[in-house]
N, C-alpha and C positions, 0 to 999 in steps of 0.2 A: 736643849729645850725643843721641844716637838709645836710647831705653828700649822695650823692649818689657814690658808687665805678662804675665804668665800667672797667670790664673787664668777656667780652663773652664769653671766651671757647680760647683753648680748656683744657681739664682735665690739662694738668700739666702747662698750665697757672696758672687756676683758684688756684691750689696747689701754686704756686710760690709767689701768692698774698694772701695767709693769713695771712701771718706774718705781713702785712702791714695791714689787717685789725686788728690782733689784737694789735700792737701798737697805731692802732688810738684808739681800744676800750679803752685802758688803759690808754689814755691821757688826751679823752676826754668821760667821763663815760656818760656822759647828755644827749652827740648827739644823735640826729635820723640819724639812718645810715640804707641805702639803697644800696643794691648791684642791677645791671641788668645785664644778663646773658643767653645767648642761652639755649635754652627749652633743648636740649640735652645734653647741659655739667651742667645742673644744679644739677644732685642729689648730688656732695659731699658737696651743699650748703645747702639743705635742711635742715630746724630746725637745722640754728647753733643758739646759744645763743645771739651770737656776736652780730648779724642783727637783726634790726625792720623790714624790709620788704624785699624778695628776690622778682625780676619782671622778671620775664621769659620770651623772648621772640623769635621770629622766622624773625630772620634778613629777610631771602629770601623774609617772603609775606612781611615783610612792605616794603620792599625797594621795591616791585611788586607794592605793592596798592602806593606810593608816586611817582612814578615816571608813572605811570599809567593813575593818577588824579583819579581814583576810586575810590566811597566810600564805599570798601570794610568792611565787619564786622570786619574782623581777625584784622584790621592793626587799626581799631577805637579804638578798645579795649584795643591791645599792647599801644598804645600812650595815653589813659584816664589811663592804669596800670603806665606809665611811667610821665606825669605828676600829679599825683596825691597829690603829694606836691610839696609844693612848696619850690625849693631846693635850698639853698643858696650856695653851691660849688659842680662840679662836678670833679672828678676824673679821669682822662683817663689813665689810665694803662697799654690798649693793643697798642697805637699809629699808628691803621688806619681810615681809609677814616671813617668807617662805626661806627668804638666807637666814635671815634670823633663827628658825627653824630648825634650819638644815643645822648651824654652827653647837644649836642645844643638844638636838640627836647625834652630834659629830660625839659628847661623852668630856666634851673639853672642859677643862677646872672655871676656867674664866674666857668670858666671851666680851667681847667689847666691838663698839660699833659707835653711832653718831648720835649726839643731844638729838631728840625730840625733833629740834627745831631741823634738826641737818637731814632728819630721813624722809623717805619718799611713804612710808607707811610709818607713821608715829607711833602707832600701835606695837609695832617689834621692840620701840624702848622696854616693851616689861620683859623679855627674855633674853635681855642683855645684862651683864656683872657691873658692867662701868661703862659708861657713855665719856666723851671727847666730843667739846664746843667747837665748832670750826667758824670762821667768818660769815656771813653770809656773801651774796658775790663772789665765789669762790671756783677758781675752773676746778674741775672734776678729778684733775692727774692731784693738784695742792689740795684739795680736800680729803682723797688717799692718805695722802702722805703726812699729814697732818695727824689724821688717824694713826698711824704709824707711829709718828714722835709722844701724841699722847698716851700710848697703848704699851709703849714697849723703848721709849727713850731714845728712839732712831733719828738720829741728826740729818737733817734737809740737805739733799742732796746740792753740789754745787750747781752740776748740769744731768740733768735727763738725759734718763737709757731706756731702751725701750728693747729687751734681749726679748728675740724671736729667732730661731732656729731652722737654718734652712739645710738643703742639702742639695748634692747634685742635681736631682732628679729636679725639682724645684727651679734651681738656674737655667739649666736649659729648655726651660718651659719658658722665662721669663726672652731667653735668649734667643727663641722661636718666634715668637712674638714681635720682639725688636727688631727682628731681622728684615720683616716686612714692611717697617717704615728706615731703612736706612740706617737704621740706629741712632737718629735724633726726629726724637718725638716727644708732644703732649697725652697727657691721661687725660681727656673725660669721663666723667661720669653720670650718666645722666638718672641715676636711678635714686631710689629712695624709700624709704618704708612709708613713710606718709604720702598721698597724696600731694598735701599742702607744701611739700618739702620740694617736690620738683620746678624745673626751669625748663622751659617750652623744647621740643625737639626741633623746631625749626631754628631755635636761637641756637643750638648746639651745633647745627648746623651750618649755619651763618659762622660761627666762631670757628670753625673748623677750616671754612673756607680763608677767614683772616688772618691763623696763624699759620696756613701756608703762604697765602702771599706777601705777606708780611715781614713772617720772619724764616719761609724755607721749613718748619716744621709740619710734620704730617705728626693727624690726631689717632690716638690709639682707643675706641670706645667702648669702655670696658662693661661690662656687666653679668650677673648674677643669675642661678635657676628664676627661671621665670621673667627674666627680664632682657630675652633675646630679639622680639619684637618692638622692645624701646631704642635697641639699640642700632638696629635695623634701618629703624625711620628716623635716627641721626643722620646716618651712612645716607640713605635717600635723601637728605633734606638739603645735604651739600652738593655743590655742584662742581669741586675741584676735581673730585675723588682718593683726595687726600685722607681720608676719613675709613677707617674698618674696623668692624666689631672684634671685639677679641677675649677670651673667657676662659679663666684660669683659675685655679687653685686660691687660696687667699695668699697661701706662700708664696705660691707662683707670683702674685700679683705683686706681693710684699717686694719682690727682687727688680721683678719688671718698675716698681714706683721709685727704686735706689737710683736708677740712670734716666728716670722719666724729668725734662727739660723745666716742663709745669704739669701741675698737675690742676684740675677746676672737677668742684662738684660740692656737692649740699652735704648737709649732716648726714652722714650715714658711715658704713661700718669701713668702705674701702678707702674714704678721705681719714679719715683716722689712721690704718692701716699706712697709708701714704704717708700720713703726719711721721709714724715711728721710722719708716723707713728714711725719712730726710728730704724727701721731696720739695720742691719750691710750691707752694701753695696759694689758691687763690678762691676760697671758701666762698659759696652762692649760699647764704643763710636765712629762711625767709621767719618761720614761728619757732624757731628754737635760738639760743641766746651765743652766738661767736665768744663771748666771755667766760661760759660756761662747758662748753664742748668743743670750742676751736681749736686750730694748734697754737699750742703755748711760744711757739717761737716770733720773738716780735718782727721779723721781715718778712712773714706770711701775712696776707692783707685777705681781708673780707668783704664782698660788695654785698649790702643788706639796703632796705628801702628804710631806711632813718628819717625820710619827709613825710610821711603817712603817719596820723593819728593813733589807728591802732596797730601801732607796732610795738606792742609790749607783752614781748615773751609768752605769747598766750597760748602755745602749743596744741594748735586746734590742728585736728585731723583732717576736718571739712571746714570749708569756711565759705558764706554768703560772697564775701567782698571779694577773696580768692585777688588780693594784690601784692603781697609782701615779697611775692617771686616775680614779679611782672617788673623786670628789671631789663635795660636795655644793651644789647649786643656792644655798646660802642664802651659803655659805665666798666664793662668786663672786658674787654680789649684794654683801655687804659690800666686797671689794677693788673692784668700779664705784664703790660709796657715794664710799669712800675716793678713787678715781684721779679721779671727777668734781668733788671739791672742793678737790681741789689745785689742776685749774686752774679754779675757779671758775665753773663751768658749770651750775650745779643752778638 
């Protein structure tokens, strides 16, 4: 049977949907299994084992050359990449207009994706073969997979895997990195796609200063194109100097998070990443839902503003009140206390 997965980006998407790849690879070992996936969020796909073929593509120009009528080169290409087998089920895992889309154009007999209720665009139920009811309240990796057992009969995995592929070059990137805190250290992260998502640079700061006096660890503060000036004025805001920026690959980071002590930081793509590599976690979650995007493992803890009226999952970019992150340096010392002696690390 030839599969193809769709789900495009972004990073902690594509994280949230491995496990449903490797439940499928384990079910069914024979298939040809095919992922497609925006050119940019594709490196933690790269050379997994898992996949016969990853198809990288650039949503923007096709949907330009299709709706154009243009016989542009870039969008011939994406689409001779994309049907090149011939696919007997497609997978839609992200539930818009445009995977949707993508999984029709892909030439596949049957395409399947989520009820109505379970998509982020409703409107892609019309270009689906057969929809799959999922709960609602449902974190993100069991709504996959879910998809999965309705779609194609694949039995729920007992524990989660999360197959990401590294390689030399990779480790000692992560191993460069560690070397400069002693080789016991925290991950911060202080960065974020939203606004609304971050927690102040001086409290990063502060907590930097804490978990070295504390507990002898020095914080490692990671971050992303664009966001070397955030991490900067962490490093400034502390005053042990325990504290250094450090910027790596996403693999790279993936390996550096396997031996990182704790890891802290909001919804975004490297706290995900952390979540598959095993990390001890300690999730800052201020307008998106720890239920829904947190890590699935129960002795990773989350500090969220749970006393405040509007705090209901309202995923605002910008916000008046601007309080759901405005959480206090001592509230996230205690959930480290607590996440470091579950797994016995103190």
């Amino acid at each position: 049977m030839r599969i193809l997965i769709v789900k495009l980006g972004s990073i902690g998407d594509i994280v949230h949907t491995l496990p449903a790849l490797a439940a499928l690879r384990a079910a069914m070992p024979q298939a040809e299994l095919s992922w497609v996936v925006e050119r940019r969020s594709a490196e933690i796909l790269r050379d997994n084992p898992l996949l016969d073929r990853l198809i990288e593509v650039d949503t923007k120009a096709l949907r330009r050359g299709l709706m154009s009528g243009e016989t542009l080169r870039a969008p011939r290409q994406q689409l001779r990449r994309l049907r090149a087998s011939a696919f007997d089920v497609a997978l839609d895992f992200q539930g818009l207009l445009k995977s949707a889309s993508i999984a029709r154009l892909s030439g596949a007999r049957r395409v399947f994706g989520y009820s109505r209720a379970g998509l982020r665009e409703p409107a892609s139920a019309l270009l689906l073969s057969k929809t799959v009811t999922v709960p609602r309240q449902t974190h993100v990796i069991s709504k996959a997979l879910l998809l999965l057992r309705g779609a194609l009969g694949v039995p729920l995995p007992e524990e989660l895997s999360f197959p990401i592929n590294t390689t030399v070059t990779d480790e000692a990137e992560a191993h460069e990195a560690a070397a400069t805190a002693d080789g016991k250290y925290a991950i911060l992260n202080p960065g974020g796609g939203w606004p609304t998502k971050l927690w102040s640079v001086e409290r990063f700061g502060k907590l930097a200063d804490l978990l070295w006096s504390n507990y002898g660890i020095s914080s490692l503060v990671t971050h992303g194109p664009g966001e070397e000036n955030l991490a900067e004025d962490v490093c400034q805001a502390s005053v042990s100097g325990k504290a250094q920026p450090v910027n790596l690959s996403l693999k790279g980071f993936y390996s550096l998070a396997r031996n990182a002590k704790v890891y802290v930081g909001g919804d975004t793509g490297p706290t995900h990443i952390a979540v598959a590599a095993g990390a001890p976690i300690v999730g800052l979650f201020g307008p998106t839902e720890w239920w829904r995007n947190g890590s699935p493992r129960p002795d990773d803890i989350c500090v969220e503003r749970t006393d405040i009226d509007c705090r209901v999952d309202c995923h605002r970019r910008s916000c008046s009140k601007w309080i759901c992150m405005d959480i206090e340096v001592g509230h996230v010392m205690e959930a480290i206390d607590h996440r470091l002696r579950r797994t016995q690390t103190l």
